[in-house]
N, C-alpha and C positions, 0 to 999 in steps of 0.2 A: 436450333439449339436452345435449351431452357436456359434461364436466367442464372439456377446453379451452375448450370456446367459453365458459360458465358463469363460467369464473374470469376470461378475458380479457373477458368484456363488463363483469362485476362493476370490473374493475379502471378500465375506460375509463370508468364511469360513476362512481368515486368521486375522479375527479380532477374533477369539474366539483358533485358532490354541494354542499348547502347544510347547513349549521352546524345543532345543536341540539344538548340537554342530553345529557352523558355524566357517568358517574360520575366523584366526585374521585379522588385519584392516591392509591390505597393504600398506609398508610403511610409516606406521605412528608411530612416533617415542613417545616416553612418553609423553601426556599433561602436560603442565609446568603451575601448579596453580598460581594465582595471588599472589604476595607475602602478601599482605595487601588488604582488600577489599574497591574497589573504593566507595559504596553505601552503599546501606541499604542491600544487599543481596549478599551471597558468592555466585558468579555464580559454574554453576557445569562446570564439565570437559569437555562434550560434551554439549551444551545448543541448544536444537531444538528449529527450525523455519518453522512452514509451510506456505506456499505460495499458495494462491488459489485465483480466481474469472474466467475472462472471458479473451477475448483474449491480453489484456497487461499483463496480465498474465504470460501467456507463449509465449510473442515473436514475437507477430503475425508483419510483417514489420519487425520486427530485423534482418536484413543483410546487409553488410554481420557482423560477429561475431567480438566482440573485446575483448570482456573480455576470451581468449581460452587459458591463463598460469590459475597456481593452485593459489589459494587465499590462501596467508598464510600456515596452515593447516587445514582449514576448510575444512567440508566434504560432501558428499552424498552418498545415499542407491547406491549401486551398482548394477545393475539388469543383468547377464551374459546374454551373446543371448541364450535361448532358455530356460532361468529361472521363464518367465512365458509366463499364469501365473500357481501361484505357491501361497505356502502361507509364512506367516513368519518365519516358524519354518524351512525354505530349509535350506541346510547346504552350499548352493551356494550365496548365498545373503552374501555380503561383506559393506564396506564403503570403499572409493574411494576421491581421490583429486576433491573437488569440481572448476567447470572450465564451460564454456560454449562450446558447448552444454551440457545441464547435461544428454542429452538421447539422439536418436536417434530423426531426426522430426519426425510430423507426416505424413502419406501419402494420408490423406483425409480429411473431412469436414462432419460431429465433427469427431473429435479424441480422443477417450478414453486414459488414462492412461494405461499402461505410455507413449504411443507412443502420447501422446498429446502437444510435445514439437514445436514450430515455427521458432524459434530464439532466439536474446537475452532477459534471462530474467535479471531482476534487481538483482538476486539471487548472482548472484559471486561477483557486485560489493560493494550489501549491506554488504557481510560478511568481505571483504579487507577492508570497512570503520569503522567496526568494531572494529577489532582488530586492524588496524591501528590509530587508536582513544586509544583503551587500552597500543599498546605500549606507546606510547607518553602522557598519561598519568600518566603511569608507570615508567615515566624513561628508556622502554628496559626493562622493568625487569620482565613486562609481558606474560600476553600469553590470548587469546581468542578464544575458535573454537565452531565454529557453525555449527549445523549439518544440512543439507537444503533440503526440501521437498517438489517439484511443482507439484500441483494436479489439478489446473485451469482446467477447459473446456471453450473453445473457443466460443465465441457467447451465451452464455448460462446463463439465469437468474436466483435470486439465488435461488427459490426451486431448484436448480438442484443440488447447493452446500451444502445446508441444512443437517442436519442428517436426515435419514429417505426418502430420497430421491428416488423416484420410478425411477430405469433405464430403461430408454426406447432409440434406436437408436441411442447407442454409448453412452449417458449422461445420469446424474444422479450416477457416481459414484466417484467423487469427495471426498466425504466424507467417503466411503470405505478405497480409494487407501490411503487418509491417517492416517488412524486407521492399516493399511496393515503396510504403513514403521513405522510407531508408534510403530508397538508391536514389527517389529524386529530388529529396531534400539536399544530400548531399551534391548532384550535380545543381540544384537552385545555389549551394553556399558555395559553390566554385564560380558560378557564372557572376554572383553578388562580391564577389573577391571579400567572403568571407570563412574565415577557419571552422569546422564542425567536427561535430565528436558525438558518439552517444556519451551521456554522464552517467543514465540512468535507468531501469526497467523497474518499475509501478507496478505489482502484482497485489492486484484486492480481489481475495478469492478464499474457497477454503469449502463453501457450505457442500455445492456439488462432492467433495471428497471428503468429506464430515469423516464417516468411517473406513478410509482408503488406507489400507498399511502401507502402500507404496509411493505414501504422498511428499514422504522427505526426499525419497529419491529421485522423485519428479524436479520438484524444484529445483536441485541442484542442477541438476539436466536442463531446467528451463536457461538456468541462468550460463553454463557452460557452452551450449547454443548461442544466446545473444551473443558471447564475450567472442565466438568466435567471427560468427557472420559480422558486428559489428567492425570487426577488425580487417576483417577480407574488404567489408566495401569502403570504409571510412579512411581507412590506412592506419589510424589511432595505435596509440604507441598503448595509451592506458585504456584497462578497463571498465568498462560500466559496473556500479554497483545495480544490487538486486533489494529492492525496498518493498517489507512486505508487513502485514499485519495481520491481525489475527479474528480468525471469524468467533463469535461467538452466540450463536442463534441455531445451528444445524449440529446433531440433529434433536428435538424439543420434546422430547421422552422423556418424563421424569425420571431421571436417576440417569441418563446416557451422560458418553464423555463425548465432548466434540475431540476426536483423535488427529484432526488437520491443524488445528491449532496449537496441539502439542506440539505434532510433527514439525512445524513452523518454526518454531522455539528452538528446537534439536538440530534445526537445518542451519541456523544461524548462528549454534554452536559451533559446527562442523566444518562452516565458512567464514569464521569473523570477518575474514580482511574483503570477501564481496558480497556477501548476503548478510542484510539486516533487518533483525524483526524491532521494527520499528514501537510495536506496544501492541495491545487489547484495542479492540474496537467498542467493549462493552459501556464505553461512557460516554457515546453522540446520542444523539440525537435520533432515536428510532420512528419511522410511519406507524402507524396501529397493528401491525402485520410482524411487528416485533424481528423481522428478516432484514427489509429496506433502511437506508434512511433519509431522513427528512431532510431536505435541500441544507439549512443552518448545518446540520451533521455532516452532510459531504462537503460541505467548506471549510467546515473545522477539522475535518478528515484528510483534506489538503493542506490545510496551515501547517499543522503535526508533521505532515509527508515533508511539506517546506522546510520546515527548523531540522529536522536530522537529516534531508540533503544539505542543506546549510554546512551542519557540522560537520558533515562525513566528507562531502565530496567539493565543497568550496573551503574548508575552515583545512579540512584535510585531520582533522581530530578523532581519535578512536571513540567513539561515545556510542554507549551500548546504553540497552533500556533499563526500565525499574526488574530487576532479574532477580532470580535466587545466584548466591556465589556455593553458598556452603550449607550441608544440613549435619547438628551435633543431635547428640541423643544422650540426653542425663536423666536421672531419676524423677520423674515426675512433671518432667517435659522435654521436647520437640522443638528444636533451638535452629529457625531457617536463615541463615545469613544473605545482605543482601545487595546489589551495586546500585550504589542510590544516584542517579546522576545530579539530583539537586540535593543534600540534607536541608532539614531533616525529614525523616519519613513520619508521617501522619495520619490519621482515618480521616478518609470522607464522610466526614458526619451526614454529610447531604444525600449520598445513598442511603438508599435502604436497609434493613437489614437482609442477608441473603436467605437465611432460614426462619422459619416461625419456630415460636418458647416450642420447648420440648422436644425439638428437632437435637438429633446429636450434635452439628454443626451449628447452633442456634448461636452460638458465642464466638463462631469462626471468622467473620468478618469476612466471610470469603474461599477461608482455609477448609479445606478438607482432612478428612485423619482416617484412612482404612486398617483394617486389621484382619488378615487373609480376606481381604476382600469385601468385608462391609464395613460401615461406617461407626468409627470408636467414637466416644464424646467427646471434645474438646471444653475445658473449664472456662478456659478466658485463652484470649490473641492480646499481650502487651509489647508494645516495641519497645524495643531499650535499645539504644543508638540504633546501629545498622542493621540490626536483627528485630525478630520477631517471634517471642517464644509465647506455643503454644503447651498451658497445660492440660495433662491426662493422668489419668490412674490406666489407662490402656496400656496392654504389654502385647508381647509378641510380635510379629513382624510390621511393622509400621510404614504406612504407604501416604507421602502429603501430596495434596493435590491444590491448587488454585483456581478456582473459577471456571472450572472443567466442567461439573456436572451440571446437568439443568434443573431447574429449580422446576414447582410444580405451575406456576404461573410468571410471565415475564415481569420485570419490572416496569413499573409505569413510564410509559415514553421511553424503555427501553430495552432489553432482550432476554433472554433465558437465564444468561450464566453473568456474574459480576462481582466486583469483591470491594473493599473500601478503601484498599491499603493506595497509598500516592505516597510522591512527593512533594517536596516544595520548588519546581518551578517559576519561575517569574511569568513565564513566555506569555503574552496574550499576541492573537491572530491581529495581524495587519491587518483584514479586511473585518473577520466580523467583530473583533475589538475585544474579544471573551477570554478568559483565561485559560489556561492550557497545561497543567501538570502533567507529570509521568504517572502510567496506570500501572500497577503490575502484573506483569505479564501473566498468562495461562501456563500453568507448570504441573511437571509432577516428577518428585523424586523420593526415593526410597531411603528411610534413617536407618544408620547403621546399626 
């Protein structure tokens, strides 16, 4: 039997595997419960987070490693060499300080689970942002651990992450490996006599389905699967949110739209209360390759991930991103209203500009302006409170976009598409200590 088939039967057979004795959780000293609940919901003892999509995912660029001490007491499945595969019920399967690398890399191109690790993931630094959010919250009087699950494949569109997914050539089992730590994380929190839950599913993905029309419908599907299986094995009364962000790199054709990112945006219209677009990617920290990012970027990319679980699923607060609410249309401009979660709204002077002089968009900050389909001038992008009016001498059917198309070369240290519009923020990263405001989202709506 080859290795594929070995790993994927392994995998189908520990999602239905039966419970027995595994060792206790090395070095992990008693979870200290919250003393009062910050939310709407007593988090549990160990609160799961799986992490999945394509190669930001798992790392891909991330070198060298920075986030390599233990986060807190946050955790991960521990897999011994030569424990798989293997199913959940091994009595070798431990939990483990979670830290970077959470595995071993991988040695080829795709890389099945578990060996499908790159570099840095956002994984250690989202969980330090966590709990370090909860102490300070708390006074110190807290405690938060998170139990963290990376099942990403690299390159790989999301039928591949889907439930049901047909493995073929290393991919497609995605959604296996984490039904795998699932069931015996959950029997490790029983046997530790401690309470688990998923909290969360980590989707950083997008560039694979750049141009996929059926990408909003995916995702809702991704996330309707977790909420279910989470619940058959966990017994969990609530469900996991779905945290997700936005590509902005694929596809790098001058003039394309990334349409997964949109879709992204619309999907988290569709689902407020469980799917959240968390923001743009367009302002880490990219590798030369204007795709990847650079280690500092997937920590920062985790801190972000951190602070809106924070608010969402510990604070229990509806908090949505830098978005458009509303778009007016008056005489001689283009009036985008917008939900600022920090006032006030601001240009990032520190970008670039996104068009060269003479580009229609050259004064867009970011904004796009179509008119049946090409590109109208915009005069100037001024915010006045919450809004942001674009003027135009353009008429006809007016089509605004955000940070959608690609530009004819990336920006320096970072990707295709980008815009300048933020807010004001406080938040700097617990670990890498840098600021962190809200980006505005990739949009696109039609004025009336």
């Amino acid at each position: 039997m080859g290795w594929r088939s070995l790993v994927t039967r392994c995998l189908l057979l520990a999602c239905s595997s039966a419970c027995t004795r595994a060792k206790p959780p090395p070095q992990e000293a008693p979870a200290t419960r919250l003393p009062v609940k910050l939310g709407l919901d007593e988090p549990w003892e160990w609160n799961g987070i799986i992490g999945t999509g394509q190669s930001l995912a798992v790392g891909v660029e991330g070198l060298p490693l920075r986030a390599t001490q233990p986060s807190y007491r946050n955790l991960e499945l521990e897999l011994p060499g030569g424990a798989f595969p293997t199913n959940s019920s091994d009595d070798r399967l431990s939990v483990a300080p979670l830290r970077e690398p959470l595995r071993k890399f991988a040695s080829g191109y795709p890389a099945p689970y578990p060996g499908n690790i790159y570099g840095e993931t956002p994984h250690t630094c989202m969980a330090s942002q966590i709990t370090s959010l909860v102490l300070s919250a708390s006074g110190g009087q807290g405690d938060y651990v998170s139990v963290h699950s990376v099942v990403g494949e690299s390159g790989q569109a999301l039928r591949s992450l889907l439930k049901g997914a047909i493995p073929r050539d290393d991919t497609g089992l995605a959604y296996a490996a984490s039904l795998f730590e699932l069931r015996a994380l959950t029997r490790l929190a029983r046997e530790a006599k401690r309470s688990f839950g998923v909290a969360a599913i980590v989707l950083t993905h997008g560039e694979s389905d750049a141009e996929n029309p059926d990408y909003e419908q995916g995702l809702r599907r991704l996330w309707q699967d977790y909420a279910a299986d989470a619940a058959a094995i966990t017994r969990q009364q609530r469900s996991p949110l779905l945290l997700l962000t936005q590509q902005s790199s694929v596809p790098n054709r001058p003039g394309s739209v990334a349409a997964s990112a949109l879709a992204a945006w619309r999907a988290s219209r569709a689902e407020p209360a469980h799917i959240v677009c968390v923001g743009p990617r367009y302002q880490f920290e990219y590798a030369p390759d204007a795709i990847h990012l650079q280690s500092l970027g997937y920590d920062r990319l985790g801190e972000k991930y951190g602070q809106v679980f924070f608010e969402r699923s510990v604070l229990g607060r509806d908090w949505q991103p830098l978005a458009p609410t509303s778009i007016e249309r008056r005489p001689g401009v283009v009036s985008v209203g917008f939900h600022v979660p920090v006032r006030p709204l601001v240009w990032d002077e520190t970008m670039p500009s996104s068009y060269p002089a003479g580009h229609a968009w050259a004064n867009g900050r970011g904004f796009e302006l179509l008119v049946d389909g090409a590109p109208a001038r915009i005069e100037a992008a001024e915010i006045h409170g919450d809004r942001v009016d674009l003027r135009t001498s353009a008429t006809g059917r007016l089509v605004v976009r955000y940070a959608a198309t690609a530009r004819a070369q990336p920006r320096r240290g970072g990707t295709w598409r980008w815009g300048q519009l933020r807010d004001s923020d406080p938040f700097v990263g617990a670990t890498t200590r840098t600021p962190q405001p809200n980006y505005a989202v990739t949009f696109e709506m039609t004025a009336p």
